[in-house]
C-alpha positions as protocol buffer text, in pm:
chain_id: "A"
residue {
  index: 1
  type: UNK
  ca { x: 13595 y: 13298 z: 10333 }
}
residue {
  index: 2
  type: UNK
  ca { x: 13307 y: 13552 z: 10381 }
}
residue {
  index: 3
  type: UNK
  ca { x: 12927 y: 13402 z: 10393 }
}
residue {
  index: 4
  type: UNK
  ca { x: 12882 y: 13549 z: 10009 }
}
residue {
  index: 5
  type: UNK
  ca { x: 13185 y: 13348 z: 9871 }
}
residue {
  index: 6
  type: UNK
  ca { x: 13004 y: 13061 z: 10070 }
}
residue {
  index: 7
  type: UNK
  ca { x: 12700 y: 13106 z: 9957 }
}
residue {
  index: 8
  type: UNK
  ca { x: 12827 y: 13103 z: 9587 }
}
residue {
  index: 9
  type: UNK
  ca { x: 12984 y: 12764 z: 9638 }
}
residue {
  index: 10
  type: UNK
  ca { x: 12719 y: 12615 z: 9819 }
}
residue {
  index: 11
  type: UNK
  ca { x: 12519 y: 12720 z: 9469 }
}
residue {
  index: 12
  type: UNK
  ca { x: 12752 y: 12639 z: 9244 }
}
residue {
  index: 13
  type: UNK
  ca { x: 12751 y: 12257 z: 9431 }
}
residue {
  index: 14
  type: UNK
  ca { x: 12398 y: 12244 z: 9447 }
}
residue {
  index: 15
  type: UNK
  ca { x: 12343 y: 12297 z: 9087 }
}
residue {
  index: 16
  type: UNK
  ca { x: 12634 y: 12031 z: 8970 }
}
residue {
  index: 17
  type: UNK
  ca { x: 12469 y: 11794 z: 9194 }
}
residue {
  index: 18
  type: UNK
  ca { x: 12113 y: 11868 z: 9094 }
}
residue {
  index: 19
  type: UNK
  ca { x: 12232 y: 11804 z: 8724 }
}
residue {
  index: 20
  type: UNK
  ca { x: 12470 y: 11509 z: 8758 }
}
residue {
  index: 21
  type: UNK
  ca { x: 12182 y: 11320 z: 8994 }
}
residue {
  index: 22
  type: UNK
  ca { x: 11990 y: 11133 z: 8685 }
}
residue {
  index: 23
  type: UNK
  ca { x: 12346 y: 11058 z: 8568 }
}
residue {
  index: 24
  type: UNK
  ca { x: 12424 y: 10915 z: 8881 }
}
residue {
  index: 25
  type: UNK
  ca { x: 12111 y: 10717 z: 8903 }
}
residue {
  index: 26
  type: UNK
  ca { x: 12127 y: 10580 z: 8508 }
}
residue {
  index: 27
  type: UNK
  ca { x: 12484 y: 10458 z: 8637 }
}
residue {
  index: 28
  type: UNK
  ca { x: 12368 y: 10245 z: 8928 }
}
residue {
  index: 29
  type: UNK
  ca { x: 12098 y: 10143 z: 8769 }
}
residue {
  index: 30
  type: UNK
  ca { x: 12328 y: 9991 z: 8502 }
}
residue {
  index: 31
  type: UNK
  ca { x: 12537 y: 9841 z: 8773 }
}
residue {
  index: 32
  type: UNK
  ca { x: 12279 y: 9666 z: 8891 }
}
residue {
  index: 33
  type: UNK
  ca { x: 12151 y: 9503 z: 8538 }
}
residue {
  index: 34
  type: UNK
  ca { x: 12505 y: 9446 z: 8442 }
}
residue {
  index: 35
  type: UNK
  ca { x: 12534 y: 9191 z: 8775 }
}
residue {
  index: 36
  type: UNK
  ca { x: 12200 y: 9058 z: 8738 }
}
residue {
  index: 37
  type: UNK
  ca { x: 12312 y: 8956 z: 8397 }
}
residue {
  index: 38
  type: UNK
  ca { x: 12620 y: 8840 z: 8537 }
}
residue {
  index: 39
  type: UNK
  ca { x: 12473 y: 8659 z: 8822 }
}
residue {
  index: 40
  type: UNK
  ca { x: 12257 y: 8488 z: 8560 }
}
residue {
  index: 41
  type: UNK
  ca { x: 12457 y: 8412 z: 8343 }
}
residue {
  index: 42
  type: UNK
  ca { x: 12717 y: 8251 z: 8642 }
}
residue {
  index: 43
  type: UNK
  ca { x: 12352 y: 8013 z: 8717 }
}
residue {
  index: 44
  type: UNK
  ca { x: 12345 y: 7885 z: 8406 }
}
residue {
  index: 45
  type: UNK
  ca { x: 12720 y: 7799 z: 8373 }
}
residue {
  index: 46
  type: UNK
  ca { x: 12724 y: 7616 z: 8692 }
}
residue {
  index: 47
  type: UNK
  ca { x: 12421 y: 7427 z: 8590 }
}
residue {
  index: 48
  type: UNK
  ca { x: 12547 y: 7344 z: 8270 }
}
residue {
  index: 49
  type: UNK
  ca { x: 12929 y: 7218 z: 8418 }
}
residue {
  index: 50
  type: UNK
  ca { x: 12730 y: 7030 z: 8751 }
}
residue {
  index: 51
  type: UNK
  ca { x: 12550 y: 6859 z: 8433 }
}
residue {
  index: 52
  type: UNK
  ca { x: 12879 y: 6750 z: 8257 }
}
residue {
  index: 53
  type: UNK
  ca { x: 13035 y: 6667 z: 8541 }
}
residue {
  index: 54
  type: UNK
  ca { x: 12740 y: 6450 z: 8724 }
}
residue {
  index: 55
  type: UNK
  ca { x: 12704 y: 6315 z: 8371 }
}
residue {
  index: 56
  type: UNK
  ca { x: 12302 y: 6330 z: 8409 }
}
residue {
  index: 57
  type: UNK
  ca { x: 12050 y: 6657 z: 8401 }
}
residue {
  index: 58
  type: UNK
  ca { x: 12078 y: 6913 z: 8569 }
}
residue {
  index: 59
  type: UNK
  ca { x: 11805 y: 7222 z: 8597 }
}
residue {
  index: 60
  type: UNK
  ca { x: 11811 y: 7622 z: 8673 }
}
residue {
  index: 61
  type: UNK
  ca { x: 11494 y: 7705 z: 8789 }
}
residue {
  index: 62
  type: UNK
  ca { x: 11354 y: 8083 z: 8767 }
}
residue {
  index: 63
  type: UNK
  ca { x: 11129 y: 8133 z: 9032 }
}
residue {
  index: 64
  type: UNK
  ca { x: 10970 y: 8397 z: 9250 }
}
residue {
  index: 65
  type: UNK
  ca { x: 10953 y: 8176 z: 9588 }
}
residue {
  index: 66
  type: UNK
  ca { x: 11245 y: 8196 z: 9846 }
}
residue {
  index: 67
  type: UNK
  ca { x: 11495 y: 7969 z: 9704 }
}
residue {
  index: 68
  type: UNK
  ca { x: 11521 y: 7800 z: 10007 }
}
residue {
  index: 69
  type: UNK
  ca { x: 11434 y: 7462 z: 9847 }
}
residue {
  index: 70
  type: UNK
  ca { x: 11529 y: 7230 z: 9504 }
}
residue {
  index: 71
  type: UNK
  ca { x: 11086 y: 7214 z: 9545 }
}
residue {
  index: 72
  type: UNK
  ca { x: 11014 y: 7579 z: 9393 }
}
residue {
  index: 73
  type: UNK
  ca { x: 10753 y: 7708 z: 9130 }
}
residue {
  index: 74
  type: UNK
  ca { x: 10908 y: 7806 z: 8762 }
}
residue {
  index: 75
  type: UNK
  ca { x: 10850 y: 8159 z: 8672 }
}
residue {
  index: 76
  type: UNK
  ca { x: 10913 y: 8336 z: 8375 }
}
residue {
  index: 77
  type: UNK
  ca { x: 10968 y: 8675 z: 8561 }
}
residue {
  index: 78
  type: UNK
  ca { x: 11142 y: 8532 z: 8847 }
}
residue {
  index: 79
  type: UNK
  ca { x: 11398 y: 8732 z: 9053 }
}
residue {
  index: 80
  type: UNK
  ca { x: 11531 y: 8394 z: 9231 }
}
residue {
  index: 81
  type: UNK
  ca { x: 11731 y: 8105 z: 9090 }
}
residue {
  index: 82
  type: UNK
  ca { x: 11783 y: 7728 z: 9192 }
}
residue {
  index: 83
  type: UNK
  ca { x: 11964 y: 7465 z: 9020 }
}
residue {
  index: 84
  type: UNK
  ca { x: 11893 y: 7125 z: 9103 }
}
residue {
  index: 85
  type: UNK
  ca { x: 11938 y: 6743 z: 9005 }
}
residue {
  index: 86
  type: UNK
  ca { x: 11693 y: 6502 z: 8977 }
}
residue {
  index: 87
  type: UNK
  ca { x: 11737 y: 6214 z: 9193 }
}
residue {
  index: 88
  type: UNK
  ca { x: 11641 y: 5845 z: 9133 }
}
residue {
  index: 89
  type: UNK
  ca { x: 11340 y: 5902 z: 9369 }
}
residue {
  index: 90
  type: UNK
  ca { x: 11157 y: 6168 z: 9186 }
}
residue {
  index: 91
  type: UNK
  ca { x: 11286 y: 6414 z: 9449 }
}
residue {
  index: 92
  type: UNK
  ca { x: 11552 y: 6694 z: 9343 }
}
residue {
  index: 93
  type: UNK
  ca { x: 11897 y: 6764 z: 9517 }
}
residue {
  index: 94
  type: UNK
  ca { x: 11954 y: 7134 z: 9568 }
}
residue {
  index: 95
  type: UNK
  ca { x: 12274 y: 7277 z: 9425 }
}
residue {
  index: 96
  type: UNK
  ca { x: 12262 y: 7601 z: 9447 }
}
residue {
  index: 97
  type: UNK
  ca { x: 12027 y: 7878 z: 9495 }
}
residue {
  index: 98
  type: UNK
  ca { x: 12070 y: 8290 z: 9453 }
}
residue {
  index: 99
  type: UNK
  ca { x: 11849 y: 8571 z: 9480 }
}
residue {
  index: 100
  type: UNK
  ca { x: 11889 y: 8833 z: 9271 }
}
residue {
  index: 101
  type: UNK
  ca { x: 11678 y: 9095 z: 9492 }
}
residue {
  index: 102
  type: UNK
  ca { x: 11969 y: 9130 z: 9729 }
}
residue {
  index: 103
  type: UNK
  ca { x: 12191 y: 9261 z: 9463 }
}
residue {
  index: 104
  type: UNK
  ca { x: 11994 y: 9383 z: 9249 }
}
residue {
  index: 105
  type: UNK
  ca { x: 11651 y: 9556 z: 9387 }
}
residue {
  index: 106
  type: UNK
  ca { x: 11572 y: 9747 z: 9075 }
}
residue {
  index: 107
  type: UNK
  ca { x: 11597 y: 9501 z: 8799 }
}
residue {
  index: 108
  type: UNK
  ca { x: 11269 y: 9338 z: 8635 }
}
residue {
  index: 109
  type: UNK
  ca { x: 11311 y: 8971 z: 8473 }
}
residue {
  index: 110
  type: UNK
  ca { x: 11095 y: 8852 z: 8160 }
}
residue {
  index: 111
  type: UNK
  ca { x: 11238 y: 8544 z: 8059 }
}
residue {
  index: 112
  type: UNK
  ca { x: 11066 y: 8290 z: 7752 }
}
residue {
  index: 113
  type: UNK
  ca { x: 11078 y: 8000 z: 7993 }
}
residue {
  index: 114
  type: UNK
  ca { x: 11134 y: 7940 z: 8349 }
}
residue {
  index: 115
  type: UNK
  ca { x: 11343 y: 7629 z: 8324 }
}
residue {
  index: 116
  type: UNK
  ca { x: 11660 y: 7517 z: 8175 }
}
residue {
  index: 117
  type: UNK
  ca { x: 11747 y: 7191 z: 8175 }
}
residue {
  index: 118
  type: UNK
  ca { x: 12091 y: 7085 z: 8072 }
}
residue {
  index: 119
  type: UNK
  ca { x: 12211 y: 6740 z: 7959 }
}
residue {
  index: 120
  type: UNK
  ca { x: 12479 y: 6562 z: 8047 }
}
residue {
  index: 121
  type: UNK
  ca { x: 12663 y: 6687 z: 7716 }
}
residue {
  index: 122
  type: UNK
  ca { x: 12563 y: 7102 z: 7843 }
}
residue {
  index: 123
  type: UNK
  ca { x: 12320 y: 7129 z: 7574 }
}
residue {
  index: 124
  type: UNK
  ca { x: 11960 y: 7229 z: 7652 }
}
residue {
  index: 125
  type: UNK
  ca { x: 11719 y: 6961 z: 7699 }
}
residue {
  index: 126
  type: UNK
  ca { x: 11336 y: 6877 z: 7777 }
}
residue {
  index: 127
  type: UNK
  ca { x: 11301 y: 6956 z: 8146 }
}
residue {
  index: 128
  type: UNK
  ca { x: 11127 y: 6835 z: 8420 }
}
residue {
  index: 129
  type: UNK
  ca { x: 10808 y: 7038 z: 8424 }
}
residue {
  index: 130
  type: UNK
  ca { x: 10714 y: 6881 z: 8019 }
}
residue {
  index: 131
  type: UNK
  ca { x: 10893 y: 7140 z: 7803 }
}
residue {
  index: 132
  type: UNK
  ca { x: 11063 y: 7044 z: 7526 }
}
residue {
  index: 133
  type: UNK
  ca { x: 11406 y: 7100 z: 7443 }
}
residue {
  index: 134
  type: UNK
  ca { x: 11435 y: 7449 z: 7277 }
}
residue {
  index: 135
  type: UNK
  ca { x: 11526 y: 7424 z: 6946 }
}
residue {
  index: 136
  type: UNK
  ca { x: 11599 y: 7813 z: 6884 }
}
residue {
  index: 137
  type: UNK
  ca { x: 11764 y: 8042 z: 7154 }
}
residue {
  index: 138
  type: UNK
  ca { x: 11591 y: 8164 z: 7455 }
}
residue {
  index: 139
  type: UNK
  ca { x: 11598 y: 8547 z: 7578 }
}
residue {
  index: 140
  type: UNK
  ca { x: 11552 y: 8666 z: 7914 }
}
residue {
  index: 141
  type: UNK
  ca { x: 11534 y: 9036 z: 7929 }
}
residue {
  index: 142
  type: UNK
  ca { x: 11635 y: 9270 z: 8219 }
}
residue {
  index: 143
  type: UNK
  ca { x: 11520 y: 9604 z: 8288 }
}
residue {
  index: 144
  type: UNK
  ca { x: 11531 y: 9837 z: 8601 }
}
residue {
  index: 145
  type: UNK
  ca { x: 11169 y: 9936 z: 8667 }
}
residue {
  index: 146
  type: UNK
  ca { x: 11212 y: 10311 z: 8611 }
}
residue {
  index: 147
  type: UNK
  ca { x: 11404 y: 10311 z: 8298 }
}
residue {
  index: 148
  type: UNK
  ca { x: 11706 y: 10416 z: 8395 }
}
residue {
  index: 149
  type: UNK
  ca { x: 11953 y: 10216 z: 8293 }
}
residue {
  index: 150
  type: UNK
  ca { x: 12054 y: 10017 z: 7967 }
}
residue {
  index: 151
  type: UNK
  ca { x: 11837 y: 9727 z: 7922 }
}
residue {
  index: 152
  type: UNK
  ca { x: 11949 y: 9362 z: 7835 }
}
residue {
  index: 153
  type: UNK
  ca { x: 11946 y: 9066 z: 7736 }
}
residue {
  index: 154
  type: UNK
  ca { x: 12070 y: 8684 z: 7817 }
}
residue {
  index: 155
  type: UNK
  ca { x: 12075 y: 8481 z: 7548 }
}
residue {
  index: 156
  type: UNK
  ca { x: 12057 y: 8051 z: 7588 }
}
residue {
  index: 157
  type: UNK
  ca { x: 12133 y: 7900 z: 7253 }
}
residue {
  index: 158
  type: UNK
  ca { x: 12002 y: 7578 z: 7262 }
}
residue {
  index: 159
  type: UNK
  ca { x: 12410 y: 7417 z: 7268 }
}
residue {
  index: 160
  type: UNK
  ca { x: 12425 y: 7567 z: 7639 }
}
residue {
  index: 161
  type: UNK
  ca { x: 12632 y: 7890 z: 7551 }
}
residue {
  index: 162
  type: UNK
  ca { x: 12492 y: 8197 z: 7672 }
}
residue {
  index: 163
  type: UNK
  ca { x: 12580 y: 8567 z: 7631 }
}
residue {
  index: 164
  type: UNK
  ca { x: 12438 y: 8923 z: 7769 }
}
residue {
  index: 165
  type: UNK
  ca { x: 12378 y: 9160 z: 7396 }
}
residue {
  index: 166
  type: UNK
  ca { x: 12202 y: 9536 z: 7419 }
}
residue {
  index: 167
  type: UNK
  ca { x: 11827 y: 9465 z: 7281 }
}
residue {
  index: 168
  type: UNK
  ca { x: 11845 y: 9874 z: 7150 }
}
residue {
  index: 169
  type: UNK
  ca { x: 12148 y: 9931 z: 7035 }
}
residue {
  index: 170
  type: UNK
  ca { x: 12214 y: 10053 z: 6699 }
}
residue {
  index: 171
  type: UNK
  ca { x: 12407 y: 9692 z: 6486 }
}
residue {
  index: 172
  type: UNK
  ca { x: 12724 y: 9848 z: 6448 }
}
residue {
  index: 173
  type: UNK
  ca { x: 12750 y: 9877 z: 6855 }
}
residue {
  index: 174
  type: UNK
  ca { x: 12915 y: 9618 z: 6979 }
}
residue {
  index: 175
  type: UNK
  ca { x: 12690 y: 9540 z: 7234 }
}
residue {
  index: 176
  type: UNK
  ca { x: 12388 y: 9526 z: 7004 }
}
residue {
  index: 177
  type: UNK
  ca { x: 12196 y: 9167 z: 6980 }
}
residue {
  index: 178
  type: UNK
  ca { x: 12298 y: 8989 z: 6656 }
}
């Protein structure tokens, strides 16, 4: 191969890489939303079964601290997650904790609360910090923080089922938010 044939594939890569790179990076940032939904989604499923099966309350917290501890601020935009049981004491019992900036570094969180508190039947129920049992669903929106990738959305109905929807898609996707 002489330095001109080369030279003309070197090009010819350069400029499929140079266009496919926003593809590329709309892709992972999908992948990353998609598992952050899924790793949500996961959270609130184990909190709603430890509920059932404990036969008392049960809580996943959203929270920006370290989830180190069942003791951790609620936050609406919070990367982190703990669920925890009250115990007979007033202090909590840790469950299980997850942080979604390991997986996920891009995504943003904007939930409508920062607890959910399940009952011992897995329905949503008043939770420890004074808010009352939803009686409407709850969304909690994720986005990557350049725009990248297809935004979306968890939805808690207030009967403990949950499900991830498209919050712009057209209503004949199926992926679009009913």
């Amino acid at each position: 191969m002489s330095a001109v044939e080369l030279a003309i594939v070197l090009g010819i890569g350069a400029t499929l890489a140079a266009t496919a790179g926003p593809d590329f990076s709309g892709f992972f940032a999908n992948v990353q939303l998609r598992a952050a939904s899924n790793n949500l989604r996961s959270g609130l499923r184990l909190a709603q079964l430890e509920a059932v099966k404990r036969q008392s309350p049960v809580e996943l917290v959203l929270t920006g601290d370290a989830p180190t501890a069942a003791t951790v601020r609620p936050s609406v935009d919070g990367r982190n997650w703990v669920i925890r049981a009250p115990l007979p004491d007033g202090r909590f019992e840790l469950i299980e904790t997850s942080t979604l900036a390991r997986q996920t570094s891009r995504v943003r969180v904007e939930a409508e609360r920062g607890v959910f508190a399940f009952d011992p039947f897995g329905r949503l129920r008043a939770d420890s910090f004074g808010h009352a049992a939803p009686t409407r669903e709850i969304h909690i929106e994720l986005s990557d923080h350049e725009s990248r990738g297809r935004p979306l959305r968890v939805v808690v109905r207030p009967a403990g089922a949950t499900t991830s929807c498209d919050p712009n898609a057209a209503g004949n996707d199926p992926f679009a938010c009913g």
